[in-house]
N, C-alpha and C positions, 0 to 999 in steps of 0.2 A: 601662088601655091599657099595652103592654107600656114603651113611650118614656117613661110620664107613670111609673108605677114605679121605672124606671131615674133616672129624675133625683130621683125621692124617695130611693132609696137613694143613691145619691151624695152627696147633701146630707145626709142623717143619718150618712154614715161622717165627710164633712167637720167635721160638727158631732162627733161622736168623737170626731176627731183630736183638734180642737182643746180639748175638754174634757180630753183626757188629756196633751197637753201643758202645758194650765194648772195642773194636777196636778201633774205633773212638775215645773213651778216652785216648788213650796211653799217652800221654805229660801229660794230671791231674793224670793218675795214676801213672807215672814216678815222676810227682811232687809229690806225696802224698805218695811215699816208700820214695822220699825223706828227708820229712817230720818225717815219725815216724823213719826211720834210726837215724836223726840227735837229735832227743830228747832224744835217747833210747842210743847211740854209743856216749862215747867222741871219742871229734872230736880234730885237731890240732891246728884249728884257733874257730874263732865265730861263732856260728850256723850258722846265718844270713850272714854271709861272704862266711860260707861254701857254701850254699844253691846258693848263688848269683852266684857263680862260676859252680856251679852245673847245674844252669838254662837257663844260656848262653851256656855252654857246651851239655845239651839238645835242646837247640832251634836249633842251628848250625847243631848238628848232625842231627836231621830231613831234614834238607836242605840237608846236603853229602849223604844222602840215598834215597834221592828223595819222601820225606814222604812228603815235603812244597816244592812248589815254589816258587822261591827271592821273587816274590809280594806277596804271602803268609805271606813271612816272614816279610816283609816291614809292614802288614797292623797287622798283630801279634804286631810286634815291637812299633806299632803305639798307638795300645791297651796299650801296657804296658806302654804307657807316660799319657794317660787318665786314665787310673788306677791309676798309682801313683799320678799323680796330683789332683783325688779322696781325696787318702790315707794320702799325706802332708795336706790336711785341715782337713780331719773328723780326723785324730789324733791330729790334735792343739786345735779342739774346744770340743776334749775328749769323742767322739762317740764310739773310742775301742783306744786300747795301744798294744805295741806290747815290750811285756820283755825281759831282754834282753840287752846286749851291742854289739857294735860291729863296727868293723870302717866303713862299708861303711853303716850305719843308719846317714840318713837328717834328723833334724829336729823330732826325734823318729821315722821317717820311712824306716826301712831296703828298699834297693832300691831291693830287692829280691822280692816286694811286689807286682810292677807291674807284674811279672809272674801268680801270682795269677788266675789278668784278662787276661794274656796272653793266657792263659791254656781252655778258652773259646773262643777266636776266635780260636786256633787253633781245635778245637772240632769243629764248625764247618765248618773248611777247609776238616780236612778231612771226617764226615759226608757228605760232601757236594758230594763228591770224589768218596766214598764209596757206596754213595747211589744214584750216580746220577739225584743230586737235580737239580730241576726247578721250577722257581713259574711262576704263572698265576695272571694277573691283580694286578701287584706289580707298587704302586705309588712311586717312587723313590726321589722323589722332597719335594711330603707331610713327607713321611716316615722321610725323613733326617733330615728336621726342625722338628718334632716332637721329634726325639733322641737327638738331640743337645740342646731342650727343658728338655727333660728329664734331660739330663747330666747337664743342670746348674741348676733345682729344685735339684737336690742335694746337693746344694750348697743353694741356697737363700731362703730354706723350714727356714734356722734359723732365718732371718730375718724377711722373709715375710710368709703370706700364704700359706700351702704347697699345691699345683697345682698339687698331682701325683694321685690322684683320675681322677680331668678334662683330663691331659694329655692323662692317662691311656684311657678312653671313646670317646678321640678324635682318639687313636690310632687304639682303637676295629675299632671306624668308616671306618677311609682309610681303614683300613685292610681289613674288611667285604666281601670284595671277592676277598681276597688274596688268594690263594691255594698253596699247596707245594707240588711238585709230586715228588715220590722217587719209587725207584725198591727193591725190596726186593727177592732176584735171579732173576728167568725169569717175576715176576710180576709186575707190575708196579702200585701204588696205589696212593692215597692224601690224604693231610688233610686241614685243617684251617691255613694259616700261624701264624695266632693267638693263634691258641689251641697247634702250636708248641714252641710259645715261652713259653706259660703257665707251660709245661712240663717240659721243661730245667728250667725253672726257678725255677721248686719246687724240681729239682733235682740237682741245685747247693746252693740254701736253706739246702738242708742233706749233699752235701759235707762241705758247710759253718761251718756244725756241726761238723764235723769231724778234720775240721782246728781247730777249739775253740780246740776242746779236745786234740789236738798231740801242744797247746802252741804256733800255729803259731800266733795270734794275740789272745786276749780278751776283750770281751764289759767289763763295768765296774760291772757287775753285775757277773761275771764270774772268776773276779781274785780271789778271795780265793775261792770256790767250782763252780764246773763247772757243768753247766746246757743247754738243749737244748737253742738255739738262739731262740728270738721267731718269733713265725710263719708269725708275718707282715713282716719280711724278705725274704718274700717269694715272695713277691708281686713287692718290689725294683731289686729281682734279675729277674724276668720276664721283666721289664723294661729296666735294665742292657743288656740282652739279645739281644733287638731291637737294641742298640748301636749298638751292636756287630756284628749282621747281615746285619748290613748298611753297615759298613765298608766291610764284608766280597762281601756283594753282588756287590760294586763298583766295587772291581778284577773279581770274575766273570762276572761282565757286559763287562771289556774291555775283557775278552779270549773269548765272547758268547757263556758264558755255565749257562744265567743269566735266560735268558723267556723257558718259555717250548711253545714246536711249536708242540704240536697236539700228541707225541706219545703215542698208542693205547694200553689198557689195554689187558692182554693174560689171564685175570679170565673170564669162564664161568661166571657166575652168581654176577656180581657189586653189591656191597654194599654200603653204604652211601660214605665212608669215600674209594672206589674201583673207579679207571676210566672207565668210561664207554664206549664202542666202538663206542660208538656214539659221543663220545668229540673233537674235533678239536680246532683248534685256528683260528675257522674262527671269534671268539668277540675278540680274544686275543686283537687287535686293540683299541678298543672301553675301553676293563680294564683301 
């Protein structure tokens, strides 16, 4: 029956997706057996020394296998210095602590920490890869001063008035007909570039949780009984995100594999969130 098809196909692209974003995970979830190995196994040296060694030893190896490209890795590597350099203040002004000794911790910050955010632009490098990502009507200019905006409300919300509500509304703005076109096998579909960073965001919110719990770091409310992180952190890592696809979308812009140029949907019957055969990039211009 043609209905009873249609929802078998839908369920096997659903199952797709999701098998190819779990994919895409590799490097967090390579990080995160890391992770409970090292709490769970003595180890010969310090956790965090361990892990350090471990992470560089993981990043590299994506490169010898062809899973990153050097600029990949460059704009990864890059992350992880904004990360840390995150990580050296919100741990001096005691926003989370990180237990623990070990010789290569700065200032209470294991330099294993910038992998953390590592582990999200790599995610999506290869998403990007995997899925044959393209956006539509991407402001590159607004976009970048808005994240670098972002990236220092992180910082001067303690002095001054936190700005990530405005920020946030100025970003919906630009973005507002940002589109994100990706394949999922032979189909080709979109969504909101917005609604995609919303997602990740509420999905490295539950890994965030799963760090707390394996001892990788803890807020202060956390060190003697451990509890979910709470849920306004969910909102900072959708933020965090945008960083992240700025940097990533700069590499893709020099290979041009950054705008989508018009390719045509292979679904019968477009749905919201489906490209429609009718789409081109004759506004592409005008975005």
């Amino acid at each position: 029956m043609p209905d009873r098809s249609r929802i078998v196909f839908a369920c096997s692209q659903f199952l797709r997706f999701g098998w190819t974003e779990l994919v895409s995970c590799l490097f967090a979830a390579a990080l995160f057996a890391g992770l409970a190995l090292s709490k769970y196994v003595e180890l010969p040296i310090a956790r965090y020394d361990a892990l350090l060694v471990y992470s560089i030893l993981l990043t590299f190896g994506f490169w010898l296998v062809g899973l990153e490209t050097w600029r990949e890795v460059a704009v990864i590597f890059g992350f992880h210095l904004v990360g840390l350099g995150l990580e050296l203040f919100k741990v001096q002004i005691g926003s989370w602590q990180y237990p623990g000794d070990a010789v290569t911790k700065v200032a209470g910050v294991p330099l294993f920490a910038g992998f953390m955010y590592a582990a999200v632009g790599s995610y999506i490098c290869q998403a990007w890869r995997r899925f044959d990502l393209r956006v539509s009507g991407y402001r590159p200019v607004l976009t970048t001063v808005l994240a670098v905006l972002i990236y220092a409300n992180f910082f001067t919300h303690h002095w001054i008035v936190d700005l990530r509500i405005p920020i946030a509304l100025a970003l919906l703005l630009v973005l507002r007909r940002t589109w994100v076109f990706y394949s999922v096998g032979s189909r080709r579909y979109r969504m909101p570039l917005a609604l995609a960073f919303a997602l990740i965001g509420f999905f490295l919110w539950i890994a965030e949780n799963f760090g707390t719990f394996l001892d990788a770091w803890n807020y202060p409310d956390q060190v003697n009984v451990w509890h979910l992180v709470h849920p306004a952190k969910f909102g900072a890592w959708a933020l965090l995100v945008s960083m992240s696809f700025v940097l990533v979308a700069s590499v893709k812009s020099l290979e041009g594999r950054l705008y989508h140029r018009g390719t045509l949907a292979t679904v019968a019957t477009p749905k919201a969130t489906e490209i429609s055969p009718q789409h081109s990039d004759a506004n592409q211009a005008r975005m």
